[in-house]
C-alpha positions in Angstrom: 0.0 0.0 0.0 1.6 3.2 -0.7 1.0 5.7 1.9 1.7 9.2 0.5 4.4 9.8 2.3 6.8 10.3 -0.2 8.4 14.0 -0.2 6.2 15.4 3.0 8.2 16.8 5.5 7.5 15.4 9.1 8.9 17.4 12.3 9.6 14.6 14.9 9.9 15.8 18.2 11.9 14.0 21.0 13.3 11.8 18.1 16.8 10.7 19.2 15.8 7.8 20.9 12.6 5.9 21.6 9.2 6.1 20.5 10.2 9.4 18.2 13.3 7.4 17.0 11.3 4.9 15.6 8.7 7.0 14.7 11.3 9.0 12.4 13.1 6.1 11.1 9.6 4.7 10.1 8.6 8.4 8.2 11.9 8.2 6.3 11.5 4.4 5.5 8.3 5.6 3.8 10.1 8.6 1.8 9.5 11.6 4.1 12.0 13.9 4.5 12.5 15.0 8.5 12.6 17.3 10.8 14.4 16.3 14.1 14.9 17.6 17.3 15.7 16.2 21.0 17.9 18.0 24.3 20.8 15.7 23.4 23.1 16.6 20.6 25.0 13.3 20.8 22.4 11.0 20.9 20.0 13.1 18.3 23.3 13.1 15.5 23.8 9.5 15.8 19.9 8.7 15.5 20.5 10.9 12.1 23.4 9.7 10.6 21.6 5.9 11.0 18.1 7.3 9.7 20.0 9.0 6.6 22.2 6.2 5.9 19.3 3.7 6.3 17.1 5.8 3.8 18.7 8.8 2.0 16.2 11.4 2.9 16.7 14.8 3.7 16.8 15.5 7.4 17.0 18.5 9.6 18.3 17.5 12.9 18.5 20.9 15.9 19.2 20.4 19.5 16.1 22.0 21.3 14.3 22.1 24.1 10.4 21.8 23.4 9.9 23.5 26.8 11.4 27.0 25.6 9.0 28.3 23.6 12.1 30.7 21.3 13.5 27.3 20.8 10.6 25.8 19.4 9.7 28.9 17.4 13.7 29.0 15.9 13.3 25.3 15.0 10.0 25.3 13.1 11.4 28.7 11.3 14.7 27.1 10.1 12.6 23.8 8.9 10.7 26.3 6.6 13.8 28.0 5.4 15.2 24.6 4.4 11.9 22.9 3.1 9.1 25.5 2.3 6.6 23.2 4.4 5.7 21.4 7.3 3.2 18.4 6.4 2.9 16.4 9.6 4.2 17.6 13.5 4.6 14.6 15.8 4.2 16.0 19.5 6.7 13.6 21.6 8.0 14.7 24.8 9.7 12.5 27.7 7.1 11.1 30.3 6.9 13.4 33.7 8.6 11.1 36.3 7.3 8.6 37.8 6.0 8.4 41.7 3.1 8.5 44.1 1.8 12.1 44.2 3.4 12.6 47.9 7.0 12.0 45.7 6.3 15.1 43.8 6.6 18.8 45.0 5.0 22.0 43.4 7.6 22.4 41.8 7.9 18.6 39.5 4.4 19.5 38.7 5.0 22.5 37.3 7.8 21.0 34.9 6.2 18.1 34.0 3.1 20.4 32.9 5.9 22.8 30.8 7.1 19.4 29.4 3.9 17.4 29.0 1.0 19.9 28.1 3.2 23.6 27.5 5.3 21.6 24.9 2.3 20.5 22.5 1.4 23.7 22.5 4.5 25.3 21.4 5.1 23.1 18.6 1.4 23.3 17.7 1.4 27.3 17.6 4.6 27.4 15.1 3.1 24.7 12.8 -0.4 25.4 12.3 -0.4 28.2 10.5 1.6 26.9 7.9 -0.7 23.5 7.5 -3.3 26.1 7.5 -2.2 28.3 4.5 -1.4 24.9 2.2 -4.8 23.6 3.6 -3.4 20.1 4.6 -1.5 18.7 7.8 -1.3 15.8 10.0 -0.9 16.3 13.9 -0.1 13.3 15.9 0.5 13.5 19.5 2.4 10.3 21.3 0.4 11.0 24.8 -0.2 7.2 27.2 -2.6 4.8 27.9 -3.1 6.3 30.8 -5.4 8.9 29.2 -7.5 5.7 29.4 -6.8 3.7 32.6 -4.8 5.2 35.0 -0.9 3.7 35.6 0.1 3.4 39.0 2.6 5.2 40.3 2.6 7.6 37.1 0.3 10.5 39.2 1.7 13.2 37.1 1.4 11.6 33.7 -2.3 10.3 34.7 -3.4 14.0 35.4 -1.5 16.0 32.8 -1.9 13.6 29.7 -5.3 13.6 29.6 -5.2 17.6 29.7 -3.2 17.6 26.4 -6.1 15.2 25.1 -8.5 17.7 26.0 -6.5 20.2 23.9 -6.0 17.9 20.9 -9.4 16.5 20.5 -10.6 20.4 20.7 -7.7 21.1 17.5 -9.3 18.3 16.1 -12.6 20.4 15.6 -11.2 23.7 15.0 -8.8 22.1 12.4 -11.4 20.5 10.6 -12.0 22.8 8.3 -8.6 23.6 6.9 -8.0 19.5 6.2 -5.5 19.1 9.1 -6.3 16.3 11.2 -5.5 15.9 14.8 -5.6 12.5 16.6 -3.7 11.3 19.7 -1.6 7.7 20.0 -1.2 6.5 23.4 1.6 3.7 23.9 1.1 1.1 26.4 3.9 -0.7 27.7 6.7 -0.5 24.9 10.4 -1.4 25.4 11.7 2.6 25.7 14.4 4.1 28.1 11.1 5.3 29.0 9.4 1.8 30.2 12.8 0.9 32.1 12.6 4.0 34.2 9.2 3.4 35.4 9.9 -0.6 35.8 12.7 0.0 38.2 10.6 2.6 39.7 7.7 0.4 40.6 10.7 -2.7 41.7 12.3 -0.3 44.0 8.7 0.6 45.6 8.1 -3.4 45.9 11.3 -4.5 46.9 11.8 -6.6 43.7 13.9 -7.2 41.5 13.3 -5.5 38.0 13.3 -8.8 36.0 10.6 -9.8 38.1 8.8 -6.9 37.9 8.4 -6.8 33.9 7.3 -11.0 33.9 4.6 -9.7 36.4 3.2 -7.3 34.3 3.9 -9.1 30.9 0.9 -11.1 32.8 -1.5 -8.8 32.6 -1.0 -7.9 28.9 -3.4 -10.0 26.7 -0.4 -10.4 23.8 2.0 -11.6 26.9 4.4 -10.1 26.4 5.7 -5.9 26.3 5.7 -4.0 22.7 8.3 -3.1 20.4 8.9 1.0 19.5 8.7 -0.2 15.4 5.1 -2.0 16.6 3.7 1.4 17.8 5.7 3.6 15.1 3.5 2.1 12.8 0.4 2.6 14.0 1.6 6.7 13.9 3.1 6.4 10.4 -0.7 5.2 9.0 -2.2 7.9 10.2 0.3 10.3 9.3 -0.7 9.1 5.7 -3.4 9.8 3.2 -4.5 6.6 3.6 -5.9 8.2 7.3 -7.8 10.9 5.7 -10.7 10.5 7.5 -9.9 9.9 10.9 -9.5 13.1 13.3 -10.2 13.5 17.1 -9.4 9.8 17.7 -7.5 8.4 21.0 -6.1 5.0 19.8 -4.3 3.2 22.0 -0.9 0.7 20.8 -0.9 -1.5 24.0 -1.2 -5.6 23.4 -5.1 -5.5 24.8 -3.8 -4.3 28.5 -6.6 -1.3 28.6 -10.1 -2.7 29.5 -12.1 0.5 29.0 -14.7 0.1 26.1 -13.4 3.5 24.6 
């Protein structure tokens, strides 16, 4: 099935590792040409030179920080100066940290919000108006099934995720009309930096060791087992494609059957 894909420029967020690492590697596989961005140079050049060797698209890769707004603004403006457009933004952040909510002060709130939430909407503020003028875009925010069923011991990312769903599924709406659709992919338990940091968060609460901890939960997935990054990047890259042209305002979650809610 071809996809579309071919010559759109995607901006990537977070894409040096992860999720937005496969996410990008995925685009580019599909002819896409990227924009990248993540805090790390190191890690965000050697994600680049393996994307661009694997493929041979064109790719844009900026150290920033989606929390700074001027950074944000300076990234999306130099992705324009080098490829006239912006076709599809993929909203990817790291995950607030994990804990109970007595773990967390004011102050970790009020990051993880500027991280979590204040991030989507920078790179969503810089790139709309430009899907709006060429009447055709493709937002995709990487948010957690926890929008959906609460994680334990992930307080912050329960309470501020699903206030970036309430933004996106509004964008969803307003968007309609200019052809830019907005839907929101929520990961379950994937093999990330990510998932590590929350397993050895939960083993160090129960005493465990981490091995044990993962077989545990591996139990409770109906698929038995945790997902790959490639096995939720695709998901992401279908609807970043024309083949998704009419699906907006939709929460779908990439999890192995682990959510029980009925939506």
């Amino acid at each position: 099935m071809d996809l579309g894909l071919k010559n759109r420029v995607a901006l990537v967020a977070a894409s040096s590792k992860g999720l937005g690492k496969a996410i990008a590697r995925g685009l580019a596989e599909e002819g896409a040409h990227l924009v990248m961005c993540a805090r790390g140079e190191e890690a965000l050049r050697s994600a680049e030179r393996e994307i661009k060797s694997a493929t041979g698209v064109e790719i844009l890769a900026m150290p920033v920080d989606v929390t700074k707004q001027d950074q944000v603004k300076t990234l999306v403006e130099q992705a324009i100066l080098r490829f006239g457009r912006i076709d599809i933004l993929i909203n990817n952040a790291g995950g607030p940290p994990a804990g109970t909510f007595l773990d967390h002060s004011p102050e970790v709130w009020e990051k993880s919000f500027q991280l979590t939430f204040m991030s989507t909407v920078y790179l969503c503020y810089e790139v709309i108006p430009y899907m709006q003028r060429q009447k055709w875009g493709r937002i995709l925010t990487i948010t957690s099934v926890s929008v959906k069923q609460p994680v334990e011991g992930l307080i912050t990312s329960n309470a501020i995720r699903s206030g970036v769903v309430g933004l996106t599924k509004t964008l969803a709406t307003e968007l309609a009309k200019d052809n830019i659709l907005v839907n929101n992919v929520c990961p379950g338990y994937i093999r990330t930096d990510r998932f590590l940091e929350v397993m050895e968060s939960r083993a160090k609460r129960q005493g465990l060791p981490i091995e044990e901890v993962i077989a545990s939960l591996e139990k409770t997935i109906p698929l038995g087992r945790v997902g790959e990054p490639k096995e939720f990047a695709n998901m992401v890259i279908f609807l970043a494609s024309e083949r998704a042209d009419y699906i907006t305002g939709a929460t779908i979650q990439i999890d192995g059957g682990v959510v029980k809610s009925l939506l």
